[in-house]
MMTF fields as JSON, N, C-alpha, C and O atoms, coordinates in Angstrom:
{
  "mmtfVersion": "1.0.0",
  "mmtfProducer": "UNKNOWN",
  "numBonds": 343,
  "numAtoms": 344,
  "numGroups": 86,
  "numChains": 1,
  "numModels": 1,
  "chainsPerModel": [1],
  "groupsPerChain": [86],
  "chainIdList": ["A"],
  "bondAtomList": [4, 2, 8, 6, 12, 10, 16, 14, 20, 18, 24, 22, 28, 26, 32, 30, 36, 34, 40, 38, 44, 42, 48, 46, 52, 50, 56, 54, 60, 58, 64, 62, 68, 66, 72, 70, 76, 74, 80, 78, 84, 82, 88, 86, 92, 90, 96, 94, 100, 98, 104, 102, 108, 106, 112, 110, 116, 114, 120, 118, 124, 122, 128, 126, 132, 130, 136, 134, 140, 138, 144, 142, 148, 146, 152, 150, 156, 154, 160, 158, 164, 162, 168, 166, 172, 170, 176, 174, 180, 178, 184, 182, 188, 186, 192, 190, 196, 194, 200, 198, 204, 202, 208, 206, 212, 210, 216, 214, 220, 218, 224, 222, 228, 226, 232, 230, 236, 234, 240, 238, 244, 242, 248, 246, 252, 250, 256, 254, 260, 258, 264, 262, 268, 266, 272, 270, 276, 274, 280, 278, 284, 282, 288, 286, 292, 290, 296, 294, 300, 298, 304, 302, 308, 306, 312, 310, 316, 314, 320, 318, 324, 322, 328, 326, 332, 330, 336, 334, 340, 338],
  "bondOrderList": [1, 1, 1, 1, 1, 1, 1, 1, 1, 1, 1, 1, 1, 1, 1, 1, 1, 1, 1, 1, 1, 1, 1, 1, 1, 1, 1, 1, 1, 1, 1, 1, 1, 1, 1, 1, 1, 1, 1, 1, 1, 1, 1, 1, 1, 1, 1, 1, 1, 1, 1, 1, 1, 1, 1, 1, 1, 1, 1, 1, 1, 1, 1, 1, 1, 1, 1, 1, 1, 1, 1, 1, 1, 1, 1, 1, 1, 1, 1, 1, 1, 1, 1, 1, 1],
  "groupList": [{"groupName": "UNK", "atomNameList": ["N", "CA", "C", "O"], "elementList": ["N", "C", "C", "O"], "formalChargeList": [0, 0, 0, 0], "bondAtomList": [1, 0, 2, 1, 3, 2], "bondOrderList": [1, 1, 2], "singleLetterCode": "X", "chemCompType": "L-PEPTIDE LINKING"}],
  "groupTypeList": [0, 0, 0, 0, 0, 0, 0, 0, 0, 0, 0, 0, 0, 0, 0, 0, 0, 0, 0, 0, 0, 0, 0, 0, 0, 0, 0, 0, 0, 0, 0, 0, 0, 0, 0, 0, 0, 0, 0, 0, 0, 0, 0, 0, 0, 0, 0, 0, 0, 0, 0, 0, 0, 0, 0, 0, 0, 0, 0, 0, 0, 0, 0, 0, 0, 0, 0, 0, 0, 0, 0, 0, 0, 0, 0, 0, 0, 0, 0, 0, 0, 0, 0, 0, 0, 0],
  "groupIdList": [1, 2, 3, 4, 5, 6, 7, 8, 9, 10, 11, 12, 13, 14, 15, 16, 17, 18, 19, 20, 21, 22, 23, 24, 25, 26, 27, 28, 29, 30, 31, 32, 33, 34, 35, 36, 37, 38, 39, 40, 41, 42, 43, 44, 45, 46, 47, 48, 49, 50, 51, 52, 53, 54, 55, 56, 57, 58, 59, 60, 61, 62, 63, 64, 65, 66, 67, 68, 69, 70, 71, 72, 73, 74, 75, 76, 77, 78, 79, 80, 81, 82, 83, 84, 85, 86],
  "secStructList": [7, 7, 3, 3, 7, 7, 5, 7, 7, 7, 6, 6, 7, 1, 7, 2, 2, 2, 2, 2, 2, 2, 2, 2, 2, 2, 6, 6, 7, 1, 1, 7, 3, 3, 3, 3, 7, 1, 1, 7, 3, 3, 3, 6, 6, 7, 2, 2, 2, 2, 2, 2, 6, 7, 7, 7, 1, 1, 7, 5, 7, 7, 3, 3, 3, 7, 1, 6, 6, 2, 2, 2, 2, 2, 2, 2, 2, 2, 2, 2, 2, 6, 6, 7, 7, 7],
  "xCoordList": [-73.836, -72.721, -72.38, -72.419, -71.98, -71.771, -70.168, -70.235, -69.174, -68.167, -67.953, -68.605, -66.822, -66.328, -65.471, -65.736, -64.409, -63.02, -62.829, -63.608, -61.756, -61.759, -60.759, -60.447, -60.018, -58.584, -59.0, -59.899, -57.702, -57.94, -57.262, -56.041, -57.984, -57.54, -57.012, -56.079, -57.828, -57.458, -55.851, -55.289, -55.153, -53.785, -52.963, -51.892, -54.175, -53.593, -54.064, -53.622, -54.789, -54.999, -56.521, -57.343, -56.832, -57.872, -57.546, -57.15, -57.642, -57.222, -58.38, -59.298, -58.18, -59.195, -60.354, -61.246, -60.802, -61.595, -62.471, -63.664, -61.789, -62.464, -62.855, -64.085, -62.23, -62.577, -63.81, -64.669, -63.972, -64.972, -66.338, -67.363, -66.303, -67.314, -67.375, -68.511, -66.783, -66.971, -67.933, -68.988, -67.313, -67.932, -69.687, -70.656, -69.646, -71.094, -71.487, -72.681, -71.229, -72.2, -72.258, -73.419, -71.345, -71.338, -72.616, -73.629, -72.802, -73.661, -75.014, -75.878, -75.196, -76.538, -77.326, -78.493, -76.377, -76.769, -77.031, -76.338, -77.917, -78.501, -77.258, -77.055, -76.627, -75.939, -74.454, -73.815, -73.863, -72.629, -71.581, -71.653, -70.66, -69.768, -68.195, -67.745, -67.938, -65.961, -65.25, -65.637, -64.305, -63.179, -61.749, -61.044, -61.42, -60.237, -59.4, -59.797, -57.923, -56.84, -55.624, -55.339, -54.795, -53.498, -54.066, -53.497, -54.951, -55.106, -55.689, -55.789, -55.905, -56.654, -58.014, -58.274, -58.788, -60.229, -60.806, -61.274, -61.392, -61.749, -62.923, -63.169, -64.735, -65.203, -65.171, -64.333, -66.345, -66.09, -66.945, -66.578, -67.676, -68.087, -67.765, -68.502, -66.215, -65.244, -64.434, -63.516, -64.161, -63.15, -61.757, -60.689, -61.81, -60.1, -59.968, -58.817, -61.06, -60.463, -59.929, -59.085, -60.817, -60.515, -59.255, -58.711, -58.808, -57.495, -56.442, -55.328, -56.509, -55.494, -54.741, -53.598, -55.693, -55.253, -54.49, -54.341, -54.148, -53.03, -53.517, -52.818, -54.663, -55.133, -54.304, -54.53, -53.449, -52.366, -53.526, -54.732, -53.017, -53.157, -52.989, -52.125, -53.48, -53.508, -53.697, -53.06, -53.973, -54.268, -55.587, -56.608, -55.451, -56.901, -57.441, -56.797, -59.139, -59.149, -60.969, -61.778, -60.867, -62.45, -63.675, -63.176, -64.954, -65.525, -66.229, -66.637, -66.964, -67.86, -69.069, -68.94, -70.117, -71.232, -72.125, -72.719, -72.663, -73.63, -74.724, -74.717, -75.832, -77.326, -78.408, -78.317, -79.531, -80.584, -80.478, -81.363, -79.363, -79.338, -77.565, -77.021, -76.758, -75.511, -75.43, -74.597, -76.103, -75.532, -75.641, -74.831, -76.856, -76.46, -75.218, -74.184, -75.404, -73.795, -72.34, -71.621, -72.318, -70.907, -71.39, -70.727, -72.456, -72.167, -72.047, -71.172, -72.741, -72.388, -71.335, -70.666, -70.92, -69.465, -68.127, -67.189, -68.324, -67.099, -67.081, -66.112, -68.19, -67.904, -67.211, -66.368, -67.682, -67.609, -66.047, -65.333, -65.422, -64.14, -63.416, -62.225, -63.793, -63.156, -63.252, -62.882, -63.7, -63.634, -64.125, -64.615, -63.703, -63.525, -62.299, -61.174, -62.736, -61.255, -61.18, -61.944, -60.303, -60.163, -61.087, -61.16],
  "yCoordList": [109.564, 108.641, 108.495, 109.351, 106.999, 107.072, 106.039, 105.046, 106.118, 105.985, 105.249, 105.553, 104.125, 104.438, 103.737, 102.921, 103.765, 103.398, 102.403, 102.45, 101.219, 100.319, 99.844, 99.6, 99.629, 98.132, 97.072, 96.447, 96.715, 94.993, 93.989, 94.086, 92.961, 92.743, 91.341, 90.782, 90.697, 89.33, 89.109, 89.764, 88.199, 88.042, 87.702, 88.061, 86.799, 86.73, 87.95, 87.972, 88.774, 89.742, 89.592, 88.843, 90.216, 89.979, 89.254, 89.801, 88.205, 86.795, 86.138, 86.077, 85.49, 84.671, 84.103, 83.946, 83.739, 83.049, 84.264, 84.351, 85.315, 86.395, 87.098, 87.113, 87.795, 88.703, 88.321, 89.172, 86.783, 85.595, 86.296, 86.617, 86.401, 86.189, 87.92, 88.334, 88.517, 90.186, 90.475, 91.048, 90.035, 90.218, 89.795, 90.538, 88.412, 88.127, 88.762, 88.481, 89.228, 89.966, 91.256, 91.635, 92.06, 93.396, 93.049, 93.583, 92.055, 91.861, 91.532, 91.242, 91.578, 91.676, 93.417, 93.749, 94.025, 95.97, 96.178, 95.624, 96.885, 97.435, 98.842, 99.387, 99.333, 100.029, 99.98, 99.127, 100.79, 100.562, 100.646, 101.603, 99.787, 99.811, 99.693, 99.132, 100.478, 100.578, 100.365, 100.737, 99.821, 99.91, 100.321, 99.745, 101.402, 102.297, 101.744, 101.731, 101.162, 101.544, 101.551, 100.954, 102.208, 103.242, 103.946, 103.847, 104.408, 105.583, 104.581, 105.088, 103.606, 103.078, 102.661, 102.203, 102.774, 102.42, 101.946, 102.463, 100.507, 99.199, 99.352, 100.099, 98.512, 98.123, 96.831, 95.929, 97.023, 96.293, 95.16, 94.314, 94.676, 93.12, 92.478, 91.855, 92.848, 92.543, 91.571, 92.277, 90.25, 89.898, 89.939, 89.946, 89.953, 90.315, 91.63, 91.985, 92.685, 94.01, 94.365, 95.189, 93.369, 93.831, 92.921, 93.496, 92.03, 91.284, 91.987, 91.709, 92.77, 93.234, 94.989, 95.438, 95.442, 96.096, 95.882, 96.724, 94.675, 93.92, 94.011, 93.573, 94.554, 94.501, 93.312, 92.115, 94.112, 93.284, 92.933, 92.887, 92.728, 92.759, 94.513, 94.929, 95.343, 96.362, 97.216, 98.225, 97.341, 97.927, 98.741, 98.182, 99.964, 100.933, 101.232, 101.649, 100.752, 100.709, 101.657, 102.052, 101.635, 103.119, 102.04, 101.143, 102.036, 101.728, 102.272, 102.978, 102.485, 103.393, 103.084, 102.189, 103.646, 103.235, 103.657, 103.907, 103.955, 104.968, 104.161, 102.956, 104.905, 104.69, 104.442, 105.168, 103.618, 103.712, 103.031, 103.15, 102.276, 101.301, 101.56, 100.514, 102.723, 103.306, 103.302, 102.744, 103.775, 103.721, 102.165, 101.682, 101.626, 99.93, 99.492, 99.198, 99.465, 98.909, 98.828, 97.894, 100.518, 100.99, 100.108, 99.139, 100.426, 99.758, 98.26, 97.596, 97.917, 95.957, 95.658, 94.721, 96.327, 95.785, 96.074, 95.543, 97.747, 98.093, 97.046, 96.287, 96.867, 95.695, 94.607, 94.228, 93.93, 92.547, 92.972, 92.419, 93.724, 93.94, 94.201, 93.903, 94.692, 94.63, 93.505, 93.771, 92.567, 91.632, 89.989, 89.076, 90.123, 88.909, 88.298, 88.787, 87.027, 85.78, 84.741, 84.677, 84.233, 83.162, 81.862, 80.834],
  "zCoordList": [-177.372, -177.242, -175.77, -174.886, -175.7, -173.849, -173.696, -174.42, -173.102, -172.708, -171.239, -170.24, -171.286, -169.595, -169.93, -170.813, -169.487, -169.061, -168.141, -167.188, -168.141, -167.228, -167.614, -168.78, -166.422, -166.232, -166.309, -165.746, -167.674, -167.6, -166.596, -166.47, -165.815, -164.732, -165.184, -164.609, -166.498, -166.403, -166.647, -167.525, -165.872, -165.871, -167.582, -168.074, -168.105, -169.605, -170.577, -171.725, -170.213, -171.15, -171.925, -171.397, -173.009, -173.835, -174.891, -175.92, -174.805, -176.278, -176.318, -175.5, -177.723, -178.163, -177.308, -178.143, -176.198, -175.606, -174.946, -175.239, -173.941, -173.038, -174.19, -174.25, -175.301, -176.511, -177.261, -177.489, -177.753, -177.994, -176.968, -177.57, -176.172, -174.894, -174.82, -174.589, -174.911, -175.047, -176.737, -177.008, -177.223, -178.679, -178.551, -178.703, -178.237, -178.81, -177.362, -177.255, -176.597, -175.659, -176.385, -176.537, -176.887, -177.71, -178.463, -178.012, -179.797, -180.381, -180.012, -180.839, -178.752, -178.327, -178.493, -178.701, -178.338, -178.767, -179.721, -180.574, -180.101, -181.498, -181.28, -182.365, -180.372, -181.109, -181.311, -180.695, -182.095, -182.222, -181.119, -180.349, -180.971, -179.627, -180.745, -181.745, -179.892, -180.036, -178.838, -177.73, -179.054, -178.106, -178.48, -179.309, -177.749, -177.873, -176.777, -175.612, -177.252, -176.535, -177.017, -178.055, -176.339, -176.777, -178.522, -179.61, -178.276, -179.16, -180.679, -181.797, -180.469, -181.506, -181.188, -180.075, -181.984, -182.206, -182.572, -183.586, -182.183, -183.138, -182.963, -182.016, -184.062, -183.85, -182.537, -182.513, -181.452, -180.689, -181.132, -180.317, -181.738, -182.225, -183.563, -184.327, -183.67, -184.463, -183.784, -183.367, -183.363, -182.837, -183.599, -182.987, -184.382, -185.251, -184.95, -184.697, -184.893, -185.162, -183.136, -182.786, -182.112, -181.319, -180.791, -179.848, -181.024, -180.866, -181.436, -180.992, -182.247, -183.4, -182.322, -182.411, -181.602, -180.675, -179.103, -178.217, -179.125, -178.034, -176.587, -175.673, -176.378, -174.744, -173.457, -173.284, -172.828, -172.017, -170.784, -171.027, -169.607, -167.901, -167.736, -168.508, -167.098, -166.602, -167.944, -167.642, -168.684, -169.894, -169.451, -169.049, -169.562, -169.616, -171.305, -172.268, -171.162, -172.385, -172.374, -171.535, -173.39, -172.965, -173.676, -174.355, -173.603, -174.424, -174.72, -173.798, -176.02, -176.514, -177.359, -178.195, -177.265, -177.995, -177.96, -176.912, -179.422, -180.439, -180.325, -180.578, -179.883, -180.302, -179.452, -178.462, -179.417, -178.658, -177.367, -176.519, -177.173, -175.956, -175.433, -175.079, -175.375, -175.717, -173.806, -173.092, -173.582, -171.991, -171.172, -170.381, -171.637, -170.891, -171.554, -170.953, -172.966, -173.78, -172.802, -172.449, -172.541, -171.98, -170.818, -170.45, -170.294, -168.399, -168.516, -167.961, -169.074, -169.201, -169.833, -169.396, -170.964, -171.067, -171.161, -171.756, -169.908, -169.558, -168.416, -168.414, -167.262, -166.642, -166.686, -165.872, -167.959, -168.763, -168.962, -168.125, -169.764, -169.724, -168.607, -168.703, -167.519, -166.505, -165.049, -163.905, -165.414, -164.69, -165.132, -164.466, -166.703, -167.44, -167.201, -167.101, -167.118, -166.488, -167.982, -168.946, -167.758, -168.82, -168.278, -168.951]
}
């Protein structure tokens, strides 16, 4: 399992459009990705399940992900989460 943590920088937060564009990049991984913040833990190529956790502006959020391709996962889209714009 591989992890990393990152601030959300975009000014509106993670909503429908940046979350949209996080997801189907998630779904390019054969393995499983989550995203945890304030202590909840969503599937991350869920867009309802990951909207449903409120990701603001400055929000630290971890990402995580199981399996054969688990360390590019975290690095491309703790990136992708941390410097996605609307």
């Amino acid at each position: 399992m591989a992890s990393k943590t990152v601030t959300i920088t975009n000014p509106t937060g993670l909503h429908t459009r940046p979350g949209g564009i996080f997801v189907s990049k998630a779904k390019e991984f054969e393995s499983d990705v989550f995203v945890e913040h304030d202590g909840k833990k969503v599937n991350g190529k869920s867009l309802l399940k990951l909207l449903s956790i409120g990701i603001k502006n400055g929000s630290e959020v971890t990402v995580t992900a199981e399996g054969s391709d688990a360390d590019q996962a975290v690095e491309t889209l703790g990136e992708l989460l941390a410097t996605i714009r609307d």
